[in-house]
KEVEX-104590 format. One line per field, with one value per residue (C-alpha): y, z, x; residue number from 1; residue in three letters. Coordinates in steps of 0.5 Angstrom, whole numbers. Example, Ala and Ser with C-alpha at 12.3 -4.5 7.8 and 13.67 -1.06 7.14 Angstrom:
2
Y = c(-9 | -2)
Z = c(16 | 14)
X = c(25 | 27)
resi = c(1 | 2)
resn = c(ALA | SER)
This chain:
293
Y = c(-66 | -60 | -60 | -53 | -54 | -48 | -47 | -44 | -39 | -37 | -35 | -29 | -22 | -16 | -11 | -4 | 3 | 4 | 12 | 16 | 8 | 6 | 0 | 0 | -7 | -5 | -12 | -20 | -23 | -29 | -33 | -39 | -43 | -45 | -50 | -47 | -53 | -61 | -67 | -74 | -73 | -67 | -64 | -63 | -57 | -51 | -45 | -39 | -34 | -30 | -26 | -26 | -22 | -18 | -14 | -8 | -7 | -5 | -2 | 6 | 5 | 8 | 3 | -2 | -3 | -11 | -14 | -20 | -23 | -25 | -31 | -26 | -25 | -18 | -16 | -13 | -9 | -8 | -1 | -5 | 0 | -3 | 0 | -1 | 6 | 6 | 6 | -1 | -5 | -10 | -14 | -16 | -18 | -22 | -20 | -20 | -14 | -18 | -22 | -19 | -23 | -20 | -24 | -19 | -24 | -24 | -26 | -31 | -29 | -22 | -25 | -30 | -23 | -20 | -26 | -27 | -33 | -35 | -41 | -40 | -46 | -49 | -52 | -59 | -57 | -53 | -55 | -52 | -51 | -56 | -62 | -61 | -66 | -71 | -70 | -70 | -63 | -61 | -57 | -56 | -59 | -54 | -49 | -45 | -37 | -35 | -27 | -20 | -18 | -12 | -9 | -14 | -16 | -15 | -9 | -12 | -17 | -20 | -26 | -28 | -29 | -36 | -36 | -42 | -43 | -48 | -48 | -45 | -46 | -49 | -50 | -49 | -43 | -39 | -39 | -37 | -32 | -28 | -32 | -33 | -40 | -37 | -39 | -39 | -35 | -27 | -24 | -17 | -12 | -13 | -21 | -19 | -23 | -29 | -35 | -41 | -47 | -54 | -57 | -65 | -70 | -77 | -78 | -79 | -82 | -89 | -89 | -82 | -79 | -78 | -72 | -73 | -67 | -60 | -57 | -49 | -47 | -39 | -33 | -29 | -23 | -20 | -21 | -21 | -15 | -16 | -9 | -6 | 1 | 5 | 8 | 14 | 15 | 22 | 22 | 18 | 13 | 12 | 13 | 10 | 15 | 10 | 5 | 0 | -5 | -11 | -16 | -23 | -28 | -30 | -30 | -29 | -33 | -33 | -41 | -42 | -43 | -36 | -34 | -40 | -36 | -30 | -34 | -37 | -29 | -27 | -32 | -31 | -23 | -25 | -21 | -21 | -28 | -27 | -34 | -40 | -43 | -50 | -52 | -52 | -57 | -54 | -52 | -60 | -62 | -58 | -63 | -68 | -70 | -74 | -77 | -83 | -87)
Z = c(-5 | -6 | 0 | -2 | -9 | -11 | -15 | -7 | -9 | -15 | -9 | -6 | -8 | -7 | -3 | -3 | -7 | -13 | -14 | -21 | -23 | -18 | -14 | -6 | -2 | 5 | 6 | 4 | 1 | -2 | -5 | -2 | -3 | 0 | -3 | -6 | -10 | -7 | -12 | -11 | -18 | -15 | -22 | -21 | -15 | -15 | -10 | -8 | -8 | -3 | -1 | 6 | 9 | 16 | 18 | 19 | 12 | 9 | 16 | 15 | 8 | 2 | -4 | -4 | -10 | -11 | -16 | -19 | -24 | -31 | -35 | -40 | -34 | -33 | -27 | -26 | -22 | -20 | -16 | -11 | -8 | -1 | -1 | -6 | -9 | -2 | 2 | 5 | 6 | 0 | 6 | 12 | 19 | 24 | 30 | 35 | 33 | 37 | 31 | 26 | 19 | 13 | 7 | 0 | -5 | -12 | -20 | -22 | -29 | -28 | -27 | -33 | -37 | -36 | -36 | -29 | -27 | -20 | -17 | -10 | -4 | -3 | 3 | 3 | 5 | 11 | 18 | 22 | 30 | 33 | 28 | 29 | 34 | 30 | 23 | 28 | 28 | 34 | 37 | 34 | 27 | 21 | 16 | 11 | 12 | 5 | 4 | 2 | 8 | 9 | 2 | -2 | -8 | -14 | -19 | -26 | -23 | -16 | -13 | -6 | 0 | 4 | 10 | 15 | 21 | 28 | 31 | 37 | 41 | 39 | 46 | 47 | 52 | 47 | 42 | 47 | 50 | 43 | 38 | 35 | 36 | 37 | 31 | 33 | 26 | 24 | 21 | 19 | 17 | 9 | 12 | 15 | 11 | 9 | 9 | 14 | 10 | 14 | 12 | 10 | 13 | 13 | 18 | 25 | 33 | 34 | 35 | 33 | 25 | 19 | 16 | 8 | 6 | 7 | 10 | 10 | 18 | 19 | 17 | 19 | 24 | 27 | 32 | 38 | 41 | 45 | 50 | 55 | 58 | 62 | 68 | 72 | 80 | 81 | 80 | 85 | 83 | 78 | 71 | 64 | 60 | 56 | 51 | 46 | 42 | 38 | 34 | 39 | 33 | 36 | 31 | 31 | 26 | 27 | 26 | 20 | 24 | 24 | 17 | 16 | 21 | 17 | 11 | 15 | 17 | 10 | 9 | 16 | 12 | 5 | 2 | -5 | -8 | -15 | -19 | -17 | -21 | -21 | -20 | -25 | -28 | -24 | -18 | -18 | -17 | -11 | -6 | -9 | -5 | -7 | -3 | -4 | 1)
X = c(26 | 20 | 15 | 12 | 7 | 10 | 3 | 1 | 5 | -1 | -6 | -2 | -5 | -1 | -4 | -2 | -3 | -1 | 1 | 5 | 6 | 9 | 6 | 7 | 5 | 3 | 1 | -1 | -8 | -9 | -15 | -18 | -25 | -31 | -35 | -42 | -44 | -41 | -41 | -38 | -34 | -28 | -29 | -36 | -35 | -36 | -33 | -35 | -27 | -25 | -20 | -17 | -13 | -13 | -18 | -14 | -11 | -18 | -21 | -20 | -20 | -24 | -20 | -14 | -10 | -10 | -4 | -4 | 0 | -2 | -1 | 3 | 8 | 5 | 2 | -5 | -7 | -15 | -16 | -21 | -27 | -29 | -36 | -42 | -44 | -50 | -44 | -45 | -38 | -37 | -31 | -34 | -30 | -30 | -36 | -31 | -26 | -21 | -20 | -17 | -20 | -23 | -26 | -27 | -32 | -28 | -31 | -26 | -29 | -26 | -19 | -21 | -23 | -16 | -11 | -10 | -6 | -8 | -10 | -15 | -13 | -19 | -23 | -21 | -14 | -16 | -14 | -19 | -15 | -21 | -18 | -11 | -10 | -14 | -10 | -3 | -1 | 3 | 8 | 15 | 12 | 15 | 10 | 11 | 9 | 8 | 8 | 10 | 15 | 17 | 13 | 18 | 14 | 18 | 18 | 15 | 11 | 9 | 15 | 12 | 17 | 17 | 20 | 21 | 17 | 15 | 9 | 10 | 4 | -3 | -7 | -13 | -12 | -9 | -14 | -18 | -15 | -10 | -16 | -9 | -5 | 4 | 9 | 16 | 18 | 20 | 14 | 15 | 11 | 8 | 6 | 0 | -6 | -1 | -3 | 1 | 2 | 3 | 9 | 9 | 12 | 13 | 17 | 14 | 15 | 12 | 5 | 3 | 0 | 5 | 2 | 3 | 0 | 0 | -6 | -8 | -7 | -9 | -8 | -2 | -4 | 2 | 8 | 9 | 14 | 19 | 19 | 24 | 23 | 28 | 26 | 28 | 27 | 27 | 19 | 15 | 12 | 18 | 16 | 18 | 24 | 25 | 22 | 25 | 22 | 23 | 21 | 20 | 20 | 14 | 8 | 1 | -4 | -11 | -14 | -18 | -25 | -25 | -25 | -31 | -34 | -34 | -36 | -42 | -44 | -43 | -49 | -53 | -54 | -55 | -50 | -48 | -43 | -40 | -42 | -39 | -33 | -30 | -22 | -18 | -13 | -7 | -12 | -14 | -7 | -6 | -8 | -2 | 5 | 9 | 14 | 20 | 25)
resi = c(1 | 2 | 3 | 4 | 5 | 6 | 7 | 8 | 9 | 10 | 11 | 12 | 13 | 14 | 15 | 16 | 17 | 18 | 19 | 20 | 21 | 22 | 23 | 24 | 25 | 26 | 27 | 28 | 29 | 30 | 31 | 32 | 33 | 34 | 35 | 36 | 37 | 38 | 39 | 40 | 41 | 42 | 43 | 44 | 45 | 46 | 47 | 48 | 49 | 50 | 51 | 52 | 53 | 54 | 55 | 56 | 57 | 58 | 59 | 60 | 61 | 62 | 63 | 64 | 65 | 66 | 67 | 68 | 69 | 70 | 71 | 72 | 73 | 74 | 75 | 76 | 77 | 78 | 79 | 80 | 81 | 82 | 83 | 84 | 85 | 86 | 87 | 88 | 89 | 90 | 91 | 92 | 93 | 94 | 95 | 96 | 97 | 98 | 99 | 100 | 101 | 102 | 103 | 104 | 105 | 106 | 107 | 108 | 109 | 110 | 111 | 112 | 113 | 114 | 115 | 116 | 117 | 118 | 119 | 120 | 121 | 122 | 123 | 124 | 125 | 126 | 127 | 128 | 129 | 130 | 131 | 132 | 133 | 134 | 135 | 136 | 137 | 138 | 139 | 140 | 141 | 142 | 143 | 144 | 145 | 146 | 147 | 148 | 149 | 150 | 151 | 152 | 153 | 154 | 155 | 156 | 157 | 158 | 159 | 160 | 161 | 162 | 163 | 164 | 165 | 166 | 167 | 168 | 169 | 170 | 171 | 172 | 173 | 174 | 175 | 176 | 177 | 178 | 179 | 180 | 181 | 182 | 183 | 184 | 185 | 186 | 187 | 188 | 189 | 190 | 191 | 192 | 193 | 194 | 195 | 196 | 197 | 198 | 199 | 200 | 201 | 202 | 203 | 204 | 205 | 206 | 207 | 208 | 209 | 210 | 211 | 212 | 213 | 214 | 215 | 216 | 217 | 218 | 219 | 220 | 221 | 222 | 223 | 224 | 225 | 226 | 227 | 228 | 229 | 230 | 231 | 232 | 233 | 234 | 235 | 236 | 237 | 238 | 239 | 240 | 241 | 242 | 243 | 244 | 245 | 246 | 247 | 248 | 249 | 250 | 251 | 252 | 253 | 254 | 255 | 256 | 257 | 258 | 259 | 260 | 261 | 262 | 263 | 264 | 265 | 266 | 267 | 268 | 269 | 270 | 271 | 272 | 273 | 274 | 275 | 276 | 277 | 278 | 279 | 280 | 281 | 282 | 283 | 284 | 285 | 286 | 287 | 288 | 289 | 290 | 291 | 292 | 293)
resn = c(UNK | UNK | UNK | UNK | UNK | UNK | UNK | UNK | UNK | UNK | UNK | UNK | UNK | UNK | UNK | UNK | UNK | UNK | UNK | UNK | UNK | UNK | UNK | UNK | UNK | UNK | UNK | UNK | UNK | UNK | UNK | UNK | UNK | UNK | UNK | UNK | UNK | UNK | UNK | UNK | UNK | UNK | UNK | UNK | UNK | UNK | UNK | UNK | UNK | UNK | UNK | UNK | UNK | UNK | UNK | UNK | UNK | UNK | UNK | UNK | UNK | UNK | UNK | UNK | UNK | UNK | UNK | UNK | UNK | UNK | UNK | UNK | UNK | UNK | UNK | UNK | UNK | UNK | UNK | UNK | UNK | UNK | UNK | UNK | UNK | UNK | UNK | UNK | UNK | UNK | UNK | UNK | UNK | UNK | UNK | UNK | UNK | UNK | UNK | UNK | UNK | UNK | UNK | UNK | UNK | UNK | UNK | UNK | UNK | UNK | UNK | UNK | UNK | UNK | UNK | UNK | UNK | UNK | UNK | UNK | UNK | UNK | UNK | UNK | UNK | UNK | UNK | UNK | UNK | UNK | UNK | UNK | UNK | UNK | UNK | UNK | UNK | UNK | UNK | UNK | UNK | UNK | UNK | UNK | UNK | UNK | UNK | UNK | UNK | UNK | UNK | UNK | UNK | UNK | UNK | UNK | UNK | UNK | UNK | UNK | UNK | UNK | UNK | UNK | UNK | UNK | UNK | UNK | UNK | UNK | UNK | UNK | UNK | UNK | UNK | UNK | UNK | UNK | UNK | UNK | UNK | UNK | UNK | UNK | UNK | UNK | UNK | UNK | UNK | UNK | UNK | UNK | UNK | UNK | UNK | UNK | UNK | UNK | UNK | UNK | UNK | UNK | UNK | UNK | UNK | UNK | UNK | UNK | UNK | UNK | UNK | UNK | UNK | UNK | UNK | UNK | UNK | UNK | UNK | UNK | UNK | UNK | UNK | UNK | UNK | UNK | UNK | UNK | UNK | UNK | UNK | UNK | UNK | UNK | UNK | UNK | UNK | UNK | UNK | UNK | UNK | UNK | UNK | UNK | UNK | UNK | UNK | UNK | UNK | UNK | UNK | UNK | UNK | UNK | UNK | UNK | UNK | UNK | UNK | UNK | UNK | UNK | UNK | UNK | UNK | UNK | UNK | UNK | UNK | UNK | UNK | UNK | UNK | UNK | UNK | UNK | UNK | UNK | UNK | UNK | UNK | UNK | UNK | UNK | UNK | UNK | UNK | UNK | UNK | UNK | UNK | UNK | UNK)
């Protein structure tokens, strides 16, 4: 039983430098869509897409290369300059530097000209934290984290990892105090800026909401270390001689109602929008689940 529309896996930009020929993933981007034109028939909606990723992939940075996969199953890679020739960003952040998001507007009519199989996830399947409790999510609910680990991307063409993981914590106060909600799931470097799928159920205790469908959750930021430090006594007070770090297998994702802020401030400063674009047949079906008895 497929729980994970494997089309997902179509939105997902390598990131990285490309150098001799030979392509270096230092992250996870993928593509989602906010409506820029609505309409009561689906196939009349137009969307503005964006590459999201973390703030800190592009931050200290003139370029990115961004590796996309082909219909031709060849990949592509854009060098993509994030400053326009008056040296404003073409990427914007998040105001609060806690945050750690970046949109980057993208022209699906250059991914068109060059062949590029890609889908975008688009707005009717975000869950933004707020609503989490209407819709059902909760804690101990699995997800999928979608992503490049570790800089595993594959050599011929992008082939994205998929990891499992449970909601670990969603409450209120640590949204309030990380701007990020807690995954019990190991996330290693390379997953930063991929996407946390919901993962569909139609199983549910009495009285409580089945989710039947897969929601876009947030975006991964990084994990939460586990320290421990040796100390001598031979100094007064004593001091740290030793210092060990791990990963925790507790992970940081940054709610989606952070990445609509930045859309709304992208807006705010009438900063340039590639042309709009509408779904296509495979983008119309990412919504569907299927399931049986």
């Amino acid at each position: 039983m497929a729980l994970l529309n494997t089309n997902f896996l179509k939105s997902l930009v390598a990131i990285g430098i490309e150098e001799k020929k030979k392509f270096s993933c230092l992250a996870t981007g993928f593509l989602i869509g906010f409506i820029a034109k609505d309409s009561k028939n689906p196939a009349k909606k137009q969307y503005w897409i964006f590459l999201v990723t973390n703030r800190h992939v592009f931050e200290k940075r003139d370029f990115v290369d961004l590796r996309f996969n082909t219909k031709s199953e060849k990949p592509k890679i854009f060098r993509q300059g994030l400053f326009f020739p008056n040296n404003e960003p073409r990427w914007l952040a998040h105001k609060n530097k806690k945050i750690d998001l970046a949109l980057l507007n993208v022209s699906p009519q250059i991914l068109e000209e060059n062949s590029v199989d890609f889908i975008f996830l688009s707005q009717e399947i975000f869950a933004y934290q707020r609503d989490f409790s209407k819709i059902g999510i909760e804690i101990g609910d699995a997800v999928y984290v979608l992503g490049f680990p570790l800089g595993i991307s594959g050599n011929v063409q992008n082939f994205a990892c998929v990891k499992w993981g449970i909601i670990s914590r969603i409450d209120k106060e640590i949204v309030k105090e990380t701007k990020a909600f807690l995954l019990d799931s190991s996330i290693f470097p390379g997953n930063s800026g991929g996407p946390v799928i919901y993962r569909p159920t139609i199983t549910r205790l009495n009285n409580t909401p089945a989710v039947g469908q897969p929601y876009l959750l947030g975006v991964v930021s990084g994990y939460l270390p586990y320290e421990e430090k040796l100390f001598t006594h031979q100094t007064n007070p004593p001091s740290v001689v030793s210092l060990s770090r791990e990963n925790s297998g507790l992970s940081f994702v940054v709610p989606m109602d952070f990445v609509r802020q930045i859309l709304n401030r992208w807006i705010s400063e009438n900063k340039k929008l590639e042309k709009a674009q509408e779904k296509t047949e495979e983008q119309k079906l990412q919504q569907e689940v299927k399931t049986s008895l």
